[in-house]
N, C-alpha and C positions, 0 to 999 in steps of 0.2 A: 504494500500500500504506500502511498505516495503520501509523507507525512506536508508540505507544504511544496510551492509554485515557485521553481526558480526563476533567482533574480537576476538579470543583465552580470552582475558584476562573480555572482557564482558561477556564468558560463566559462571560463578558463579552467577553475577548478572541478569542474564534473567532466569538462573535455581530456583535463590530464586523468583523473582517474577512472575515464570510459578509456582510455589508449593504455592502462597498465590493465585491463579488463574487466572494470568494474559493470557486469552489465546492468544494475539497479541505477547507477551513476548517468550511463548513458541515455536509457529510458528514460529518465529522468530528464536527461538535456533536450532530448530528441523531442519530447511532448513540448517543453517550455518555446522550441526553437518554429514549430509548426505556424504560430497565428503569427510572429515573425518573418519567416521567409514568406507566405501566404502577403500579409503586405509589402514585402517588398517587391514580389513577382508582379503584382496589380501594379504597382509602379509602370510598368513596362507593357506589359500585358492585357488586351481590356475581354478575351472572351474565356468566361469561367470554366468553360473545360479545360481550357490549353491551363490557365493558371492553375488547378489541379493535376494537369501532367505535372509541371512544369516544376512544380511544391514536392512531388513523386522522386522526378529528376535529381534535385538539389539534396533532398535525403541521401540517395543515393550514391551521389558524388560526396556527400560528407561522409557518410560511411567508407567509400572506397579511399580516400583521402584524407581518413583525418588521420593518421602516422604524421602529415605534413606541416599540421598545425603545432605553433611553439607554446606552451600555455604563461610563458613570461609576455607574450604579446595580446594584445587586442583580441577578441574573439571576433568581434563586430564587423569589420571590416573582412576580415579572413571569409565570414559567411558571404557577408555583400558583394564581393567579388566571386564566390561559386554561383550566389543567386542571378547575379548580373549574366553572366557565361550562360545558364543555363536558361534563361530568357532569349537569351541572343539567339541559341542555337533553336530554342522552340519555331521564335518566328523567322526565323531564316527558311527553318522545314518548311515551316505554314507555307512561306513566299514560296517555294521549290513547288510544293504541288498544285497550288493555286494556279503559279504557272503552267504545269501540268496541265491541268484541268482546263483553261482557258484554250491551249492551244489544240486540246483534240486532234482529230484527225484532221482539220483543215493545212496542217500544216506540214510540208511534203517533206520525204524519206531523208532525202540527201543533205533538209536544213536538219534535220534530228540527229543525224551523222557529223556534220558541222558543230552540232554544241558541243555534244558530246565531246566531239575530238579540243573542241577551244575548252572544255571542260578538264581534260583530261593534261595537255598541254598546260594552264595553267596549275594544276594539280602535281605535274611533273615537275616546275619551275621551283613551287612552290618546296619540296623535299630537296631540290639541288639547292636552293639555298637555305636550308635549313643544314643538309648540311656542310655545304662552303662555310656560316658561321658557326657548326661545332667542330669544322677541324680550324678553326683560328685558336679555340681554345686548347688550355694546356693540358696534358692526357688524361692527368687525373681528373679535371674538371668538368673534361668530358664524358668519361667515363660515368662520374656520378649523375649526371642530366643523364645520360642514357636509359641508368637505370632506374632513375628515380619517376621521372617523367616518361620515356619512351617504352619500358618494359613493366613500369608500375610496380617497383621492388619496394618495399619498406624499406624506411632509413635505417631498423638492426638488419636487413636482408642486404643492402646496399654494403653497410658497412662491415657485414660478414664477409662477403663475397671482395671486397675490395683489403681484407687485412685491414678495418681501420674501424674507430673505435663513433659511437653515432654522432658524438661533437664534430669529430673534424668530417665529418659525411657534411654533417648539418653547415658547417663552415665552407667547406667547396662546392657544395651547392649555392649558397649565399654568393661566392664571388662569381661560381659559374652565373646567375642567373646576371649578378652585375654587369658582367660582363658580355654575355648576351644583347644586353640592353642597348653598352654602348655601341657594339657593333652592328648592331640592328640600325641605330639612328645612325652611325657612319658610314652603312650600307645602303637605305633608305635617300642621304643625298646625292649620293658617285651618280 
């Protein structure tokens, strides 16, 4: 039973002790977090299914992802930016098959072969520079983005697998993602 309603400032501390495996702890967070993401998805969002996927979504990604969260930091932000993402990708679907939908059959073979391939082609460009900027980084930092983000390893899984202990994972992640950034904006004017 749920002795009282957690409050903003207990979500760090029910988040660290749902990731040491507290499962009453996370339950706990999980119910408090709901009418939360729920407004922040309506931010974004205006048709009550998709905002119900969308709330589904963001559970989801928090569960798969919360190894990633530091509980010396913000919890707030950490959510708002998965709730954010996870809106984004809602309606961009939505956009995807609406256009679908619109173009029906009017619309002939060879233009459907045409996106596709501009589809497909920016899709390609896309992974070639993804990774042109992971090999600018230094090996280990590479390495940990790979497996942190690319293969979805936990930070002890990361840090097993790499000989290193989960600070300094958590540490080369941090410069990697820095670093990332800058090359991205210095990639972004050339």
């Amino acid at each position: 039973m749920e002795k009282y309603e957690a409050t903003r400032e207990q979500w760090p501390q029910l988040m660290a002790l749902a990731q040491a495996g507290d499962q009453a702890a996370y339950t706990q967070l999980l119910k408090a977090l709901v009418p939360v993401i729920r407004s922040l998805v309506r931010k974004q969002v205006d048709d009550d299914m998709l905002v119900e996927d969308v709330i589904q979504d963001v559970l989801l990604t928090v569960h798969r992802v919360r190894h990633t969260y530091d509980p010396a930091s913000p919890f707030l932000p950490w959510l708002m930016a998965i709730a954010h993402a996870r809106s984004v990708d809602a309606l961009r679907r939505r956009g995807r098959h609406r256009q679908r939908e619109q173009d029906g059959n009017e619309v002939p073979e060879y233009a459907n072969e045409d996106r596709y391939l501009a589809a497909s082609v920016e899709q390609h460009q896309s992974r070639e520079e993804l990774a042109m900027l992971l090999n600018q980084l230094p090996a280990r930092q590479r390495q940990v983005i790979e497996h942190v983000h690319l293969h979805e390893m936990t930070l002890s899984e990361t840090a097993t697998h790499n000989n290193l202990t989960v600070a300094a994972v958590k540490s080369l992640l941090h410069r990697a993602l820095s670093n990332l950034r800058r090359l991205g904006a210095h990639h972004g004017r050339s």
